[in-house]
C-alpha positions in Angstrom: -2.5 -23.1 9.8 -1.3 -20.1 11.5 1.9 -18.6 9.1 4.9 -16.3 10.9 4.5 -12.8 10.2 8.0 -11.0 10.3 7.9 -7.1 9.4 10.8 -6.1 7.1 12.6 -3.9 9.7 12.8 -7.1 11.8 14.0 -8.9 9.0 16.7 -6.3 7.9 18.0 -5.9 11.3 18.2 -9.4 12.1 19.5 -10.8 9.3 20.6 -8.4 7.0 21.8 -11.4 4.1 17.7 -12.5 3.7 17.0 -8.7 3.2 19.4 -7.7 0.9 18.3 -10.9 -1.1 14.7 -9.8 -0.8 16.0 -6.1 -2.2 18.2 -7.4 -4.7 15.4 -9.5 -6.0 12.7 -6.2 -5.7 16.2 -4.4 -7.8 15.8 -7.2 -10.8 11.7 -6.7 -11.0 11.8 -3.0 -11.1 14.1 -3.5 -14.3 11.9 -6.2 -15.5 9.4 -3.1 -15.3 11.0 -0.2 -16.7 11.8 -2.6 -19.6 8.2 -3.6 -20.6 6.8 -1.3 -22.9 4.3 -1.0 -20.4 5.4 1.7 -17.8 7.2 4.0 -19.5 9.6 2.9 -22.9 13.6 3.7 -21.8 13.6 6.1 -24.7 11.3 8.3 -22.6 13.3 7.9 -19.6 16.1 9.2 -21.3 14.2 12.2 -22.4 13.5 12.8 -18.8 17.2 12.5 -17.9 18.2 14.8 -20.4 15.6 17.4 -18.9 17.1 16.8 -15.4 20.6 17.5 -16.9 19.7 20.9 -19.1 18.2 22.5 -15.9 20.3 20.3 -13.2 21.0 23.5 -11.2 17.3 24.7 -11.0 15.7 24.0 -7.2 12.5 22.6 -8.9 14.3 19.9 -10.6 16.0 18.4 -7.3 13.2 18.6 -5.5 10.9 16.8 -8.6 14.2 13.9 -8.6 13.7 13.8 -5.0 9.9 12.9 -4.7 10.6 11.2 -7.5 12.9 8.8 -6.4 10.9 8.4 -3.0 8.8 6.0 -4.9 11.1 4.1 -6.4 12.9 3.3 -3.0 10.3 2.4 -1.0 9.3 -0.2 -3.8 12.7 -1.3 -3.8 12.8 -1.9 0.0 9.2 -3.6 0.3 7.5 -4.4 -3.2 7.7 -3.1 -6.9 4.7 -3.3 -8.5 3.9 -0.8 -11.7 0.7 0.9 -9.4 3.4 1.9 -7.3 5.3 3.8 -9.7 2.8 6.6 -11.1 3.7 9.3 -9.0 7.6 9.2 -10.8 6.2 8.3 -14.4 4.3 11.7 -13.8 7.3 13.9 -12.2 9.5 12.3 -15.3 6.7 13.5 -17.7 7.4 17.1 -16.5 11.0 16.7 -17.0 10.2 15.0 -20.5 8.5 18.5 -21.7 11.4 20.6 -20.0 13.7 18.5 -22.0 11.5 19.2 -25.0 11.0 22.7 -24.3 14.5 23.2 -24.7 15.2 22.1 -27.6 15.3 24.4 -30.9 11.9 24.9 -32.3 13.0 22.8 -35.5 13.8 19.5 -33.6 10.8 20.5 -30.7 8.4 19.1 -33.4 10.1 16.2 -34.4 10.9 15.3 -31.3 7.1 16.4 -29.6 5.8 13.8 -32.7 8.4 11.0 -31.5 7.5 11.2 -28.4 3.7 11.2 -28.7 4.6 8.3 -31.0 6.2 6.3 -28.5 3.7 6.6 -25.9 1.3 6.1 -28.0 2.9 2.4 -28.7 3.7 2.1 -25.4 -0.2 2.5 -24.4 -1.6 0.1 -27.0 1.4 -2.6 -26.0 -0.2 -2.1 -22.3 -4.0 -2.2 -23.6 -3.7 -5.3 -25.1 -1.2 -7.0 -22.6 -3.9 -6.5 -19.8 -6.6 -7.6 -22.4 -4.6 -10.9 -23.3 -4.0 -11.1 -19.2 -8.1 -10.7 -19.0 -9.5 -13.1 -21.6 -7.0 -15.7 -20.8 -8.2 -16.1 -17.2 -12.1 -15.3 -18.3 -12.2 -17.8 -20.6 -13.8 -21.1 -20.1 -12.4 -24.7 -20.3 -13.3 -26.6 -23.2 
């Protein structure tokens, strides 16, 4: 059988209720995302943010934000999948050590040790969440 291919600008100029379904629906899996330990944990997120915020008026930062966010949109209005967001997990690492950076060198170490911490969890939680993925569909029936 022969299925109907529609492209998306089609679709969202046609009938723009279907798309906005389509983006709200892309809207609820990229939060399923950032909320898997998986991608990046929201505590690291917020790290980022605060880097954005303590150098908010530097030219660098709004152009990082802005390729940034370039991924994230275009997922949002096609298809979010993780692979898709790399190129923002690394821009919001360099705001993560700006944000550290900043900080008094007292709470720098602290904070450099929580956040190796928390990646550190957040990289074994995605090790063996694709290993479980992988021996569940490699095994053989009984």
């Amino acid at each position: 059988f022969a299925a109907e291919y529609t492209p998306l600008t089609t679709l969202a100029r046609e009938h723009p209720d279907e798309y906005r379904g389509i983006v709200g629906t892309n809207v609820s899996k990229l939060r399923d995302v950032v909320n898997t330990m998986t991608v990046l944990p929201l505590t690291l997120w917020l790290l980022a943010a605060l880097g954005a915020w303590r150098f908010r008026r530097s030219r660098t930062v709004w152009l990082l934000l802005a390729v940034g966010a370039l991924p994230v949109l275009s997922s949002l209005a096609f298809f979010v999948q993780q692979r898709y967001l790399v190129v923002t997990i690394a821009l919001a690492t360099v705001l993560m050590g700006a944000a550290l950076g900043s900080l008094r060198p007292r709470l720098r170490v602290g904070a450099t040790a929580a956040v190796l911490g928390v990646s550190t969890r957040a990289t074994a939680a995605g090790f063996r969440e694709k290993s479980g993925a992988e021996s569940a569909t490699t095994r053989t029936p009984p």
